[in-house]
ZAVODO-12549 format. One record per residue (C-alpha): x, y, z. Coordinates in nm, 2 decimals. Example, Ala and Ser with C-alpha at 12.3 -4.5 7.8 and 13.67 -1.06 7.14 Angstrom:
BEGIN
> x; y; z
> 1.23; -0.45; 0.78 $
> 1.37; -0.11; 0.71 $
//
This chain:
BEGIN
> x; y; z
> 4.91; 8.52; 3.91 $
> 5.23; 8.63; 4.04 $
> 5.60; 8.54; 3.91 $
> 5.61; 8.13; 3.88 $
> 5.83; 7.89; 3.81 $
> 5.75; 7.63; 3.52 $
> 5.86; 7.27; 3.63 $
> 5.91; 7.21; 3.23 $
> 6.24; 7.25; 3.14 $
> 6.31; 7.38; 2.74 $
> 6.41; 7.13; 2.51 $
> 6.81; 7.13; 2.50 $
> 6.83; 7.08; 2.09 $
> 7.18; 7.04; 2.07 $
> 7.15; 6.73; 2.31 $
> 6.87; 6.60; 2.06 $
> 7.10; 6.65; 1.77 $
> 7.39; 6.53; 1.96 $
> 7.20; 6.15; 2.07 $
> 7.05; 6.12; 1.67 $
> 7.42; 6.11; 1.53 $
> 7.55; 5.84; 1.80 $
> 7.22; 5.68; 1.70 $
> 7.30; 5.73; 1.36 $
> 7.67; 5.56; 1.43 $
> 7.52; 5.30; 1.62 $
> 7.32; 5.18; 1.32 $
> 7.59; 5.15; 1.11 $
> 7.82; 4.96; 1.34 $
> 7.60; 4.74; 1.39 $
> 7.51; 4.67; 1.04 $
> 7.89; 4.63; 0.99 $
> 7.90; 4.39; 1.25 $
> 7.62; 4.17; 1.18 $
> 7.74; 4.19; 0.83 $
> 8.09; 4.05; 0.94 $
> 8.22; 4.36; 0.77 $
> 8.38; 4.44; 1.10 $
> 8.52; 4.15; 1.38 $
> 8.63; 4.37; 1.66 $
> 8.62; 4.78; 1.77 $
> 8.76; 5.00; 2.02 $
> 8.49; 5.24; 2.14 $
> 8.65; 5.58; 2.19 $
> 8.43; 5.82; 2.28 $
> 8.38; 6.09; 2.62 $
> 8.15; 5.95; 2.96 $
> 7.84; 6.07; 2.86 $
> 7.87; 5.94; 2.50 $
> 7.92; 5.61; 2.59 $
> 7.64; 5.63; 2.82 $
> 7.42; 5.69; 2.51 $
> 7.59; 5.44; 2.24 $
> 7.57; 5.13; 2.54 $
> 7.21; 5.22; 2.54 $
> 7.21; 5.12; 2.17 $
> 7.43; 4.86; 2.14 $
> 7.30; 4.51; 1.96 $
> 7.40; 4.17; 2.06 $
> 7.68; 4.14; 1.76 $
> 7.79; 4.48; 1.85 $
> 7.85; 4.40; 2.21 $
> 8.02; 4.09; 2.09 $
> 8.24; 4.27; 1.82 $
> 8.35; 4.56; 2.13 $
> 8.69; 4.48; 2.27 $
> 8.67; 4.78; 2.48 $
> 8.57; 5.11; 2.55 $
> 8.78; 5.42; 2.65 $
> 8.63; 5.65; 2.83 $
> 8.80; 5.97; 2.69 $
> 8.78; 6.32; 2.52 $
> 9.04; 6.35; 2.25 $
> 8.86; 6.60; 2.02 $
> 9.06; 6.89; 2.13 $
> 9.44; 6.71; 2.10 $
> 9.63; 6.63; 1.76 $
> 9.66; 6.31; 1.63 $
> 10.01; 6.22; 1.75 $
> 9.90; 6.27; 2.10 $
> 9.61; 6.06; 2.10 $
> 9.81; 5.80; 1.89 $
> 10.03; 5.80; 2.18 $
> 9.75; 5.81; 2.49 $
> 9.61; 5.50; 2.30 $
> 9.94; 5.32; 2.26 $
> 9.99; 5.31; 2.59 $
//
């Protein structure tokens, strides 16, 4: 047995942590929406983020989503992302 290469890749934790909370947010919008605690939402939220929450989304959350932005504010202050979504 010489040096091999393992076609298993580790398990990338912080990507399993990161897909339970938008999970976890997903559940609750959607109980808001079918709830008719909430009529309408703006999905804000970077590409790969909003790859995962589509892949979650209910019929009255589809419904209630007026659009998605496909963005990564975390790292601005408020009054610029107030201003990138005013515009």
């Amino acid at each position: 047995v010489g040096p091999g290469r393992s076609s298993v890749q580790q398990t990338d934790f912080h990507t399993q942590q990161e897909e339970e909370f938008l999970r976890s947010i997903m559940i609750k919008l959607d109980a808001a929406a079918q709830s008719g605690q909430m009529k309408s939402i703006i999905i804000v939220a970077p590409p790969r983020a909003i790859g995962v929450l589509r892949q979650h989304y209910t019929h009255a959350l589809k419904q209630a989503v007026r659009e998605e932005v496909q963005k990564d504010y975390v790292k601005m202050p408020v009054y610029e992302i107030e201003k990138h979504l005013a515009a």
